[in-house]
MIDREN-915754 format. One record per atom (N, C-alpha, C, O): residue number from 0; residue in one letter; atom name; x, y, z. Coordinates in steps of 0.1 Angstrom, whole numbers. Each point is the difference from the previous one (the first is absolute). Example, Ala and Ser with C-alpha at 12.3 -4.5 7.8 and 13.67 -1.06 7.14 Angstrom:
BEGIN
PT   k r  a    xx    yy    zz
PT   0 A  N   132   -57    78
PT   0 A CA    -9    12     0
PT   0 A  C     9    12     0
PT   0 A  O    10     0     7
PT   1 S  N   -14    11   -14
PT   1 S CA     9    11     0
PT   1 S  C    -8    11     8
PT   1 S  O     5    11     1
! end
This chain:
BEGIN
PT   k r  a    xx    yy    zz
PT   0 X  N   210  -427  -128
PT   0 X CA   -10     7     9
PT   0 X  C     7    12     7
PT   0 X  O    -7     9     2
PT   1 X  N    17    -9     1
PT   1 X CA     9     7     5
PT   1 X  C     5    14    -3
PT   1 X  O     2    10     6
PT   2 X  N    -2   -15   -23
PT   2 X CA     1     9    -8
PT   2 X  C   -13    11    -5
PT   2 X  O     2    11    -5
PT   3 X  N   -11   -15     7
PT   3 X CA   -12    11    -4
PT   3 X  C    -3     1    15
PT   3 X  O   -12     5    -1
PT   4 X  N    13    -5    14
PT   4 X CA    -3     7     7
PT   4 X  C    16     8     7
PT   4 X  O     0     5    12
PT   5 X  N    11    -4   -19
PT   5 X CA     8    10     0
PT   5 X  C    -5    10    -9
PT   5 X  O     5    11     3
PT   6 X  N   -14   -11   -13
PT   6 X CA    -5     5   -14
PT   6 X  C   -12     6     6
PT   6 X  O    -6    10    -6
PT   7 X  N     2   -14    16
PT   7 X CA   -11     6     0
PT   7 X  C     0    13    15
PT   7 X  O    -7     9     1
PT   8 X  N    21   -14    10
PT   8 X CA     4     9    11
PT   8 X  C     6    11   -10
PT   8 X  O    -6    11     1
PT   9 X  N    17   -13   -10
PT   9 X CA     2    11    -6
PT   9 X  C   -11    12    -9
PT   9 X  O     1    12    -3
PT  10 X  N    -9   -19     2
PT  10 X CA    -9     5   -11
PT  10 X  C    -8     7    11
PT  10 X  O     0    12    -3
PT  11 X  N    -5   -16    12
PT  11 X CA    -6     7    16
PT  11 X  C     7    13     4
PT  11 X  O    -4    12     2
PT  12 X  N    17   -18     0
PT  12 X CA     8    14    -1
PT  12 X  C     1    12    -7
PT  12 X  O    -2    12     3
PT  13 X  N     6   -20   -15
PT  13 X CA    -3    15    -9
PT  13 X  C   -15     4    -6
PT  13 X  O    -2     5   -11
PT  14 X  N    -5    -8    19
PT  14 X CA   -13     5    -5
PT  14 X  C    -5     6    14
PT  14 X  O    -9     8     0
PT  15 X  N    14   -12    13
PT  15 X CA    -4    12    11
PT  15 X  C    -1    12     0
PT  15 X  O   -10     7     1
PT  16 X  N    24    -3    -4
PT  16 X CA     1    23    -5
PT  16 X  C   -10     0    -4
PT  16 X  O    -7     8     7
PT  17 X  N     0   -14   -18
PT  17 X CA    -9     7    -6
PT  17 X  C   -17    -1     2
PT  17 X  O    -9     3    -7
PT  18 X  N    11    -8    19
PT  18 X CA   -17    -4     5
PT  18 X  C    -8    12     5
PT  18 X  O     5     9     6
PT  19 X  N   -13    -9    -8
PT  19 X CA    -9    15     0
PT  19 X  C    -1     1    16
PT  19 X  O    -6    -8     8
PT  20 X  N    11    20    -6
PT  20 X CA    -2     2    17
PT  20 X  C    -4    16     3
PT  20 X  O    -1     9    -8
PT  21 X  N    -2    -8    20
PT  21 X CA    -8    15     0
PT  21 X  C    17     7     3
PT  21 X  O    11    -5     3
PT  22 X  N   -19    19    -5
PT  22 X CA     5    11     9
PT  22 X  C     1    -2    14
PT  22 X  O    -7    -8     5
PT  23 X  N    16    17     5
PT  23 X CA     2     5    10
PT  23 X  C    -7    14     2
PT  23 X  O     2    10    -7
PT  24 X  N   -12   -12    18
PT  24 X CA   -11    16    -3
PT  24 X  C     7     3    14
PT  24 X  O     0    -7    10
PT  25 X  N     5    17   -12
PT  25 X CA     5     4    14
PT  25 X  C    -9     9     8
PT  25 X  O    -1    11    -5
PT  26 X  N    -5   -12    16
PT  26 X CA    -9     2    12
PT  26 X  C     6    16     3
PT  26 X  O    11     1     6
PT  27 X  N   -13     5    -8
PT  27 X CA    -3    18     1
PT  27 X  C    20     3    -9
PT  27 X  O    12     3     1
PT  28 X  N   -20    -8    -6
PT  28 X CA    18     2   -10
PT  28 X  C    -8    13   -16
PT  28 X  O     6     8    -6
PT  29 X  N   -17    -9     6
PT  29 X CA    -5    14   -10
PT  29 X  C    -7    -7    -9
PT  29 X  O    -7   -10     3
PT  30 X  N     8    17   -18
PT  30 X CA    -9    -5    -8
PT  30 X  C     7   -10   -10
PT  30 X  O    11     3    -4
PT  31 X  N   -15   -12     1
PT  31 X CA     6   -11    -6
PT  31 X  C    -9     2   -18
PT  31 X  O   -12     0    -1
PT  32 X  N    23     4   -12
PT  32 X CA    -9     1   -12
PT  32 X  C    -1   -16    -4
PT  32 X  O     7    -8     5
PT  33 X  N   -14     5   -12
PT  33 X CA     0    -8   -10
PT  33 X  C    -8     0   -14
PT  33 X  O    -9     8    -1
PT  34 X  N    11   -15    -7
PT  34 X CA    -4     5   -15
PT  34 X  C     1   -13    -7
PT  34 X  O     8   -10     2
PT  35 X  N   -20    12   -15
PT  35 X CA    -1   -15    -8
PT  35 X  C    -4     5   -12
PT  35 X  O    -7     9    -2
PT  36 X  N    15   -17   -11
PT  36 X CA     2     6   -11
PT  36 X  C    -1   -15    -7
PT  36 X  O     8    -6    -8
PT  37 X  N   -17     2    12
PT  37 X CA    -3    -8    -8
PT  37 X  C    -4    -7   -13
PT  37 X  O    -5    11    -5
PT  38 X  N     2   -19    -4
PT  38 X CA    -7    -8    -9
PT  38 X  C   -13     5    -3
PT  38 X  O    -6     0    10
PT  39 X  N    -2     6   -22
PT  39 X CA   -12     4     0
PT  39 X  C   -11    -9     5
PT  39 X  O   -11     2    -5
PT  40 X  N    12   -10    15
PT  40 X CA    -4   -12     6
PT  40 X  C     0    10    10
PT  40 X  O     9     9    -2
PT  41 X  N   -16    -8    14
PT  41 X CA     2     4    12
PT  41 X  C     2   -15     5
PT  41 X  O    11    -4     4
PT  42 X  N   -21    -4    -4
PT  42 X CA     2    -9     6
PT  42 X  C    13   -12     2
PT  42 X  O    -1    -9     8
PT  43 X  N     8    10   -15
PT  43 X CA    15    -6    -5
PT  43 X  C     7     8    11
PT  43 X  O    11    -4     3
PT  44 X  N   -16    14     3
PT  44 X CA    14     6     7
PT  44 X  C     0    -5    14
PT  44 X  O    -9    -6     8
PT  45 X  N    25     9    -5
PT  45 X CA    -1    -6    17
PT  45 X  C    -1    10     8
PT  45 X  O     3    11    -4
PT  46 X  N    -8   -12    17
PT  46 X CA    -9    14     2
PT  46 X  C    11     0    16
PT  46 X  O     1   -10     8
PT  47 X  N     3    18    -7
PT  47 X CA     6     3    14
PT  47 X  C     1    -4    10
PT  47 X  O   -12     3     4
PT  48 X  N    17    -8     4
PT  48 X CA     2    -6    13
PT  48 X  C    11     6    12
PT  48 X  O    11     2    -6
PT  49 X  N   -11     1    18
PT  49 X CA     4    -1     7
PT  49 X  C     4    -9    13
PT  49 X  O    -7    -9     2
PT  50 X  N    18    10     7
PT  50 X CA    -1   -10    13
PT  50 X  C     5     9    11
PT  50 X  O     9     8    -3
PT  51 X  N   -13    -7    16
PT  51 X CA     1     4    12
PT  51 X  C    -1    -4    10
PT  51 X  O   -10    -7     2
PT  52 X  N    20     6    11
PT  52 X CA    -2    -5    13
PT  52 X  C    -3     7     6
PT  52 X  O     1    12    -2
PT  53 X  N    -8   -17    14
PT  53 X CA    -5     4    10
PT  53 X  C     8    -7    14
PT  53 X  O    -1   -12     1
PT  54 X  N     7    20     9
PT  54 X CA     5    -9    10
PT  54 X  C    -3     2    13
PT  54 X  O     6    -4     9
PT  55 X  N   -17    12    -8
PT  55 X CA   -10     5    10
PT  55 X  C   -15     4    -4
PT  55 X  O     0     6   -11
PT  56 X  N    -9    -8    16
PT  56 X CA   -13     6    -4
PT  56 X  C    -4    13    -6
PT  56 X  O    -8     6     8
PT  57 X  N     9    -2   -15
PT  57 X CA     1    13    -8
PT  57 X  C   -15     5    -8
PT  57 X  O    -8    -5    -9
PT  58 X  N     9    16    16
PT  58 X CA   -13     7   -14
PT  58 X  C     4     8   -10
PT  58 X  O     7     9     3
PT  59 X  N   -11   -12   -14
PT  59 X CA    11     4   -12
PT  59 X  C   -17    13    -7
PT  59 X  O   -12    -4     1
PT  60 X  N    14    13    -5
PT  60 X CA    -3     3   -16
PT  60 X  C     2     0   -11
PT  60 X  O     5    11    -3
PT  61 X  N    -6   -18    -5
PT  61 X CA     5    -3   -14
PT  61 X  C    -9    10   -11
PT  61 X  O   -12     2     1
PT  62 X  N    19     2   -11
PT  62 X CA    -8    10    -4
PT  62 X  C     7    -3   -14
PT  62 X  O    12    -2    -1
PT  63 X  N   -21     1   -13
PT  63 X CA     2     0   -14
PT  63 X  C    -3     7    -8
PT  63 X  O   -12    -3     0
PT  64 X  N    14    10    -7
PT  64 X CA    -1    12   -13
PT  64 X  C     1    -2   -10
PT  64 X  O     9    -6    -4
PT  65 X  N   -16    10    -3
PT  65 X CA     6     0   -20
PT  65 X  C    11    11     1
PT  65 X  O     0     8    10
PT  66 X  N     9    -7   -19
PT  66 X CA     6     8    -6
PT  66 X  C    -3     3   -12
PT  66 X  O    -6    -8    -8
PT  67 X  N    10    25     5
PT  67 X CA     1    -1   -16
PT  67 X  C   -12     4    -7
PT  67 X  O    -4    11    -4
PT  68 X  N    -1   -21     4
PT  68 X CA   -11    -1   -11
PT  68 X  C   -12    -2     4
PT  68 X  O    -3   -10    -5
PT  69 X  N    -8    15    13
PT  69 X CA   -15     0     1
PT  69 X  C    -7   -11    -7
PT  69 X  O    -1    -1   -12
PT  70 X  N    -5    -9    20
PT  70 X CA    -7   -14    -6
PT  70 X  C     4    -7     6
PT  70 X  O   -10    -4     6
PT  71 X  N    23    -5     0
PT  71 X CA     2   -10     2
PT  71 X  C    -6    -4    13
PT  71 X  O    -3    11     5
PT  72 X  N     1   -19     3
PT  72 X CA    -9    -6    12
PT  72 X  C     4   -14     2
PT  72 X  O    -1    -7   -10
PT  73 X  N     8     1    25
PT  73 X CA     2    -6     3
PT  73 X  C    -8    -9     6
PT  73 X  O   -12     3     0
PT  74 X  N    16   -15     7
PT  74 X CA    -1    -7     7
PT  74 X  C    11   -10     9
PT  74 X  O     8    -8    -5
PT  75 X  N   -10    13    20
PT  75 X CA    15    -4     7
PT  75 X  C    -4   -14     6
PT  75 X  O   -11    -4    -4
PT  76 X  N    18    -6    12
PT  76 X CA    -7   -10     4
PT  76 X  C    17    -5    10
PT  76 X  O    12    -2    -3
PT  77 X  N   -19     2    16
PT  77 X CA    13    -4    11
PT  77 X  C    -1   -11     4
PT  77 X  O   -11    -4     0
PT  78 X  N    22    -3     3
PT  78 X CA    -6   -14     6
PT  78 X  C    14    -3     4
PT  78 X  O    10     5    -4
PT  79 X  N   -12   -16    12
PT  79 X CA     5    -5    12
PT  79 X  C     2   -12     6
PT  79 X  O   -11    -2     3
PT  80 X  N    17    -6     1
PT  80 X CA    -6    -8     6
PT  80 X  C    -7    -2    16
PT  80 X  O    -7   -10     3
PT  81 X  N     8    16     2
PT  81 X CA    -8     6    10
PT  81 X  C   -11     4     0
PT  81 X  O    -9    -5     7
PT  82 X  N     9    15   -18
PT  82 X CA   -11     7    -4
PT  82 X  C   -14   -10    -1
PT  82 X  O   -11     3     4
PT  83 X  N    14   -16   -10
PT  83 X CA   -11    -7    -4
PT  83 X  C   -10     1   -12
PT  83 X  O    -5   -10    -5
PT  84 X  N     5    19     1
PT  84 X CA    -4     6   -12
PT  84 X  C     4    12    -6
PT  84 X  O     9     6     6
PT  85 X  N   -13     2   -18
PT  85 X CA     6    10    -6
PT  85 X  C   -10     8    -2
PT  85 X  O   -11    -2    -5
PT  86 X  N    20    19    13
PT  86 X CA    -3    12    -1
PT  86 X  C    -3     3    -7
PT  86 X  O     8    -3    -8
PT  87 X  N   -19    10     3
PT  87 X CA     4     5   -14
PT  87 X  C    -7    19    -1
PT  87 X  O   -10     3     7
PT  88 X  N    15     6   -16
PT  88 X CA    -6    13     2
PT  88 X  C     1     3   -18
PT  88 X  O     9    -5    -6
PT  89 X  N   -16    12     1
PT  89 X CA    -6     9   -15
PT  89 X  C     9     9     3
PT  89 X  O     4     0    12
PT  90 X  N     0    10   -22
PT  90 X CA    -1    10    -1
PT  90 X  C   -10     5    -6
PT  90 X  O    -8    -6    -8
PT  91 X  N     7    23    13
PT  91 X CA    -7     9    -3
PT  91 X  C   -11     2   -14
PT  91 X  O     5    -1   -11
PT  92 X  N   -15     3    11
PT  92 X CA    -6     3   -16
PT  92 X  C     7    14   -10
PT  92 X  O     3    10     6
PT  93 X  N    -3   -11   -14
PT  93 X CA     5    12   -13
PT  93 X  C   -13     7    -6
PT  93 X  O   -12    -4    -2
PT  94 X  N    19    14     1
PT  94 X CA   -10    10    -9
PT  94 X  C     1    -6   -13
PT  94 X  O    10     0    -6
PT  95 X  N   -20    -6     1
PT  95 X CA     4    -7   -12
PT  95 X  C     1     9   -15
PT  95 X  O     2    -4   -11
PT  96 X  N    -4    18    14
PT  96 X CA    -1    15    -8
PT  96 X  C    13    -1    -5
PT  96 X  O     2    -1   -12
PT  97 X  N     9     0    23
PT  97 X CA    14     5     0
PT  97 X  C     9   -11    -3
PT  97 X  O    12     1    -4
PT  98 X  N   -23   -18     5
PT  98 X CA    11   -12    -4
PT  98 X  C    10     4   -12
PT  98 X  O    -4     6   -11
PT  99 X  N    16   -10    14
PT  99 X CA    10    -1   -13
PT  99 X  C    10    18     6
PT  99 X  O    11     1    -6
PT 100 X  N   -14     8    12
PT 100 X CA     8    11    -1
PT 100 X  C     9    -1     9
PT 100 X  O    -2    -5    11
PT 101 X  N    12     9   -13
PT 101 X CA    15     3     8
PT 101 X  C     1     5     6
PT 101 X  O    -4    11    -4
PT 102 X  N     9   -10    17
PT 102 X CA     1     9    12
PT 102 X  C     9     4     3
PT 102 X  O    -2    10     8
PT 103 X  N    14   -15   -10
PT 103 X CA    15     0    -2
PT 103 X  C     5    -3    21
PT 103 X  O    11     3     5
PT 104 X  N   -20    -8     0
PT 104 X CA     0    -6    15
PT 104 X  C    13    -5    -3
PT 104 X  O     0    -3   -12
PT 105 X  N    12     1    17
PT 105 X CA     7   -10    -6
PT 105 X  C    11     0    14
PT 105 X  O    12    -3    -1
PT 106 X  N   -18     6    13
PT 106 X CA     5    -3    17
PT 106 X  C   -17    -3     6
PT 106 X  O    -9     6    -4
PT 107 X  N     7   -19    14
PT 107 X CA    -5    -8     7
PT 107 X  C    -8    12     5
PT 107 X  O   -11     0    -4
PT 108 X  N    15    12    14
PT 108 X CA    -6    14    -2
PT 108 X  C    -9     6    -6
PT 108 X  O   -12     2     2
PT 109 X  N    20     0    -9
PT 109 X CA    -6     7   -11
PT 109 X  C   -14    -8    -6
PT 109 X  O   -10     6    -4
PT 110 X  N    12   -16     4
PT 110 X CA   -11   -10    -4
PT 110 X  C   -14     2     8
PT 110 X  O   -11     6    -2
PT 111 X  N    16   -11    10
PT 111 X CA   -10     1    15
PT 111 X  C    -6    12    -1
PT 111 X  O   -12     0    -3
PT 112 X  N    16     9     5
PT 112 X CA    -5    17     2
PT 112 X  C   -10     1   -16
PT 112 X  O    -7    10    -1
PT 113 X  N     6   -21    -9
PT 113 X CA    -6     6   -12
PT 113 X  C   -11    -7     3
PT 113 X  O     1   -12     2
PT 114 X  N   -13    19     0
PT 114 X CA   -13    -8    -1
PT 114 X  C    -7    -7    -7
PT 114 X  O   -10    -6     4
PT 115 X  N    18     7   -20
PT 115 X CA    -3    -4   -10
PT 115 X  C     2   -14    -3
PT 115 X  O    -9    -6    -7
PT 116 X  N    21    -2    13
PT 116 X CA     9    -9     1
PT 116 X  C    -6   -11     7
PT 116 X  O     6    -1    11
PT 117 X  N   -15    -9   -10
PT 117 X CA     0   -10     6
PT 117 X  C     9    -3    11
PT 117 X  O    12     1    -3
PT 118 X  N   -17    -4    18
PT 118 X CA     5    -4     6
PT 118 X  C    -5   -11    13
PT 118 X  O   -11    -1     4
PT 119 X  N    24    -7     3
PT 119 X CA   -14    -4    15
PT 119 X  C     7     0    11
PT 119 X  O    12     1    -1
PT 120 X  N   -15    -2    11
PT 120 X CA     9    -4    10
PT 120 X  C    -7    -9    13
PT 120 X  O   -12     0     2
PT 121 X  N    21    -5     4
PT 121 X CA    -8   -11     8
PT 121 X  C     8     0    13
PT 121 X  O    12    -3    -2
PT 122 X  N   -15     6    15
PT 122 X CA     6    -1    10
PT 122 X  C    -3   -14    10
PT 122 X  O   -10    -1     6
PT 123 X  N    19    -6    -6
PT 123 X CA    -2   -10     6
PT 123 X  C    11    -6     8
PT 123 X  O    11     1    -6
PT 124 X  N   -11    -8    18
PT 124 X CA     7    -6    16
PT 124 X  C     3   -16   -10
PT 124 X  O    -8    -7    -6
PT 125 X  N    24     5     7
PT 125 X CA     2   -13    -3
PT 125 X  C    10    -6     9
PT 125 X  O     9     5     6
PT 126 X  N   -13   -18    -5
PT 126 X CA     9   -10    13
PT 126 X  C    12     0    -9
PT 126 X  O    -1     3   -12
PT 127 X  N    12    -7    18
PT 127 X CA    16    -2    -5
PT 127 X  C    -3   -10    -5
PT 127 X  O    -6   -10     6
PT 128 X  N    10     9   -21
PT 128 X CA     1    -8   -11
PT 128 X  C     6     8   -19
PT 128 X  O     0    11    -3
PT 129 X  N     4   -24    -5
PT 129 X CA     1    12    -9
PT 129 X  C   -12    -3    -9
PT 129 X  O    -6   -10    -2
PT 130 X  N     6    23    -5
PT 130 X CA   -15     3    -6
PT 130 X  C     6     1   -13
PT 130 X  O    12     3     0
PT 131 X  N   -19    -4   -14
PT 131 X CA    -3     1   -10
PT 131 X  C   -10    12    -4
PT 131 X  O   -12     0     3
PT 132 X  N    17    10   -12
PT 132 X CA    -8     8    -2
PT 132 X  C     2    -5   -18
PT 132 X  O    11    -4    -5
PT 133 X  N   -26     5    -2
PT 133 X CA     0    -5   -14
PT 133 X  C   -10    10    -2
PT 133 X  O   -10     2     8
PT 134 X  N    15     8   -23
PT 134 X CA   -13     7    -7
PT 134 X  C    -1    -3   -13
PT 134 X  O    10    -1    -7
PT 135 X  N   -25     1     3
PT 135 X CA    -6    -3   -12
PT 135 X  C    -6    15    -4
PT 135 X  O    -8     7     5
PT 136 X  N    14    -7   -17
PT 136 X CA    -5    15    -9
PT 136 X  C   -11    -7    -7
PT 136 X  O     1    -7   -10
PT 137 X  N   -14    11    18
PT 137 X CA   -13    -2    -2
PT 137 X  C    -7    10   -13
PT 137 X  O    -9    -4    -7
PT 138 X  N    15    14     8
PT 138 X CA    -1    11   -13
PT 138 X  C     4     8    -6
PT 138 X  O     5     9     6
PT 139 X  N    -3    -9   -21
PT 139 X CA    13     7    -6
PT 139 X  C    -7    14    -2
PT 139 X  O   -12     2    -2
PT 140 X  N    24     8     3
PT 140 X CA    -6     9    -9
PT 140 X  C    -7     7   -14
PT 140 X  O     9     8    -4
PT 141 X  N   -17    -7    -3
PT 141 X CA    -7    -2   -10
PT 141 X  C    11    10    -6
PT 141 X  O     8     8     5
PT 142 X  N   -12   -12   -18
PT 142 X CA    13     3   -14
PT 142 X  C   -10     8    -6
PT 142 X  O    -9    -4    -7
PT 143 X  N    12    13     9
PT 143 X CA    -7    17    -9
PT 143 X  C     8     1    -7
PT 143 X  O    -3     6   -10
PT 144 X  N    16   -12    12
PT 144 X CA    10    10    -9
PT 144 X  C    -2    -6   -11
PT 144 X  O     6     7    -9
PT 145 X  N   -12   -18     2
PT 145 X CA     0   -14   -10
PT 145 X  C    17    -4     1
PT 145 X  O     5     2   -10
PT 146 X  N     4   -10    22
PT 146 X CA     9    -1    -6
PT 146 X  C    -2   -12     3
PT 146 X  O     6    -7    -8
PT 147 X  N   -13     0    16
PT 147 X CA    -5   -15    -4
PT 147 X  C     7    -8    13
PT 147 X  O    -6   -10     4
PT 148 X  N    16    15     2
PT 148 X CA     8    -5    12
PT 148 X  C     1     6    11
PT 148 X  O     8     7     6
PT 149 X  N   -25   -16    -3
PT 149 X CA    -4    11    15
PT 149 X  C     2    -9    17
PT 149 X  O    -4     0    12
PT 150 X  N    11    -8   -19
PT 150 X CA     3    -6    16
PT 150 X  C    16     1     0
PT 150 X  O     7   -10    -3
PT 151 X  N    -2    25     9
PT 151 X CA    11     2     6
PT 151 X  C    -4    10     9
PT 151 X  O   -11     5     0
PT 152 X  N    19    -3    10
PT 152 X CA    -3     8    10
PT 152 X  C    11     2    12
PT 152 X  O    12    -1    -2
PT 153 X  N   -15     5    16
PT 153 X CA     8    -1     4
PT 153 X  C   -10     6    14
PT 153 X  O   -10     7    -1
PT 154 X  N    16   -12    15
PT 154 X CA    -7     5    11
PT 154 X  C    10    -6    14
PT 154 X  O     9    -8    -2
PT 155 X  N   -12    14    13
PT 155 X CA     6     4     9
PT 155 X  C   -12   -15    13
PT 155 X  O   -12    -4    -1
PT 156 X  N    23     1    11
PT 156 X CA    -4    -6    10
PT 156 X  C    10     6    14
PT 156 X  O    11     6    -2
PT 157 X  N   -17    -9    17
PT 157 X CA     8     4     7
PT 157 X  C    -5   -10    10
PT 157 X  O   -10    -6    -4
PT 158 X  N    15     3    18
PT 158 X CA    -1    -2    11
PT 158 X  C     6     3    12
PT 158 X  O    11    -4     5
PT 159 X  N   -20    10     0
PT 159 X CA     0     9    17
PT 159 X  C     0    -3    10
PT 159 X  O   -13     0     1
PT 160 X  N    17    -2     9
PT 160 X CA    -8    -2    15
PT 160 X  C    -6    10     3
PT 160 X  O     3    12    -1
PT 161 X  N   -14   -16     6
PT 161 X CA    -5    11     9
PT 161 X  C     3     3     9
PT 161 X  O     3   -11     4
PT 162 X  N    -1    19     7
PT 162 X CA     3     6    11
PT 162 X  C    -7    -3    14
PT 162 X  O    -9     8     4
PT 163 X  N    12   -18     4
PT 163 X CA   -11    -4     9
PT 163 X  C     3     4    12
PT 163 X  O    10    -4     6
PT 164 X  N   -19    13    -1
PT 164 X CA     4     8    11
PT 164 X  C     4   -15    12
PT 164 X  O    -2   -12     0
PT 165 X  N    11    21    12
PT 165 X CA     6    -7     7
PT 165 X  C    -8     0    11
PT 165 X  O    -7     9     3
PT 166 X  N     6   -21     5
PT 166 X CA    -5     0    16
PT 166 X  C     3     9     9
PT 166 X  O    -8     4     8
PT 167 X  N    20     0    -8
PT 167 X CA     6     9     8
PT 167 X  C    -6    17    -2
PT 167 X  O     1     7    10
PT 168 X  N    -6    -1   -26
PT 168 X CA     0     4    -1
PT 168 X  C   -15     4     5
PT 168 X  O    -3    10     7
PT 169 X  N    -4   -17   -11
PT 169 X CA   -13    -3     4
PT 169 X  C    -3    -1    13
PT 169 X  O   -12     2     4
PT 170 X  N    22    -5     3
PT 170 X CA    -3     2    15
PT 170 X  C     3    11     7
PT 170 X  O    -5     3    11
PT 171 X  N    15     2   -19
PT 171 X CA     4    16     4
PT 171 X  C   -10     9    -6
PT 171 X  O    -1    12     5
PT 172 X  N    -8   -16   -16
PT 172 X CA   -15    12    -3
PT 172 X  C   -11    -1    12
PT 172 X  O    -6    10     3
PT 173 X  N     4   -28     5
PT 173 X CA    -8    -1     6
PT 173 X  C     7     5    13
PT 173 X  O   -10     7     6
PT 174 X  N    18    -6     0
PT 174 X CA     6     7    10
PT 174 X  C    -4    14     3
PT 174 X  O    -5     5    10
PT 175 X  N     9     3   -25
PT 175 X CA     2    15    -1
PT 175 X  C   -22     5     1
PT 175 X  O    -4    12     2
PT 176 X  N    -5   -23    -5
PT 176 X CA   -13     5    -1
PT 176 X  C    -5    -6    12
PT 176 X  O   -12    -1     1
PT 177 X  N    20    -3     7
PT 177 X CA    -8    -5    12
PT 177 X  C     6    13    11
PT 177 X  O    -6     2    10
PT 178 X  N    20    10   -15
PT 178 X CA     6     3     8
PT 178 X  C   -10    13    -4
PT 178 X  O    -5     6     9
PT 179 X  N     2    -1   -22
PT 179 X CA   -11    14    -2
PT 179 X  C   -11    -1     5
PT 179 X  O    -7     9     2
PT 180 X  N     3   -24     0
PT 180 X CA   -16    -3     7
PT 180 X  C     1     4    15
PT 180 X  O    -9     7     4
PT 181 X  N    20   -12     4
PT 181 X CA     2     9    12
PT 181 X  C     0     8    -1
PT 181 X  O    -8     6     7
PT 182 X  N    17     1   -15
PT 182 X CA     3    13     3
PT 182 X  C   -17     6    -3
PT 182 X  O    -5     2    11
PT 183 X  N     0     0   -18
PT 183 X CA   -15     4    -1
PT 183 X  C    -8    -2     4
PT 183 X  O   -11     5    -3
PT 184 X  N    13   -17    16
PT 184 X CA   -12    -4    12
PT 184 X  C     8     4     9
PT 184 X  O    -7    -2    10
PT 185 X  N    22     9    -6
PT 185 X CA     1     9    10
PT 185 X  C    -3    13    -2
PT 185 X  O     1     7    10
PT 186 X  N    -4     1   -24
PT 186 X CA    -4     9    -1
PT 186 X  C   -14     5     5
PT 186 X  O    -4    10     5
PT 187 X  N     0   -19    -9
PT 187 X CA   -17    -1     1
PT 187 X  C    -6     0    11
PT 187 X  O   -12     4     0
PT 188 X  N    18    -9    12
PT 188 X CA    -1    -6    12
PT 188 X  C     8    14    11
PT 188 X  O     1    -1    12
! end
């Protein structure tokens, strides 16, 4: 007995390294690529994942792009345990005229700036926890070219804080409009 559960801690061991775990999405760290070159199966493929902490209340914008290639369309989906349930945002609709053509986008940038390109973004306040970001490539680019291997691709994610103005700051605007309101009811007067 002893013997197959030494057989079986070792076997645990060396099968940890290889357990499927996300990425580190780094929180206003830029654009993060990723890309899948998969099996003529789209569905066989493993589809991207991220992980992120939170250690204060934070409002983030998270923002995702196709690269490259015109057609592809996502689906992001956040969750949490906090959260209670899962976020979820589309990308953008395609010219479906242009599915399949190259754009040679090939910076997070450059992507974004193409209107051609599918894209979404979702601004949202999350409690300190870590989150899971998972995307599903909901649509490939269509194969004009006939080369028959149309689910590869490649696209851009990011996450932002947003900038939340300060109390202090805010009280030095209501300060400075209460001080022109006098000043303009001593003029007046």
């Amino acid at each position: 007995m002893v013997k197959y559960f030494r057989i079986l801690v070792l076997f645990a061991m060396l099968a940890l390294p290889f357990s499927v775990q996300a990425d580190t999405l780094p929180i206003d760290g830029g654009w993060q690529y990723f890309s899948w070159n998969g099996p003529t199966d789209p569905l066989a493929q493993t589809d991207p994942s991220w992980e992120f902490t939170l250690y204060t209340p934070t409002t983030l914008d998270i923002v995702i792009t196709d690269g490259w290639i015109i057609g592809d369309q996502f689906h992001l989906t956040i969750t949490g345990s906090i959260v209670g349930e899962q976020l979820s945002i589309d990308t953008s609709g395609i010219d479906y005229l242009l599915d399949g053509t190259q754009t040679w986008a090939n910076t997070g940038d450059l992507a974004l700036a193409n209107d051609y390109l599918s894209e979404g973004s979702y601004n949202i306040t999350l409690a300190p926890d870590v989150y899971t970001i998972d995307i599903d490539v909901i649509k490939y680019y269509a194969d004009l070219l006939g080369g028959g291997d149309n689910n590869t691709g490649g696209a851009f994610l990011r996450a932002d804080t947003v900038p939340v103005p300060e109390p202090a700051t805010l009280l030095l605007l209501g300060f400075g409009l209460i001080g022109l309101g006098g000043i303009r009811k001593k003029f007046r007067s």
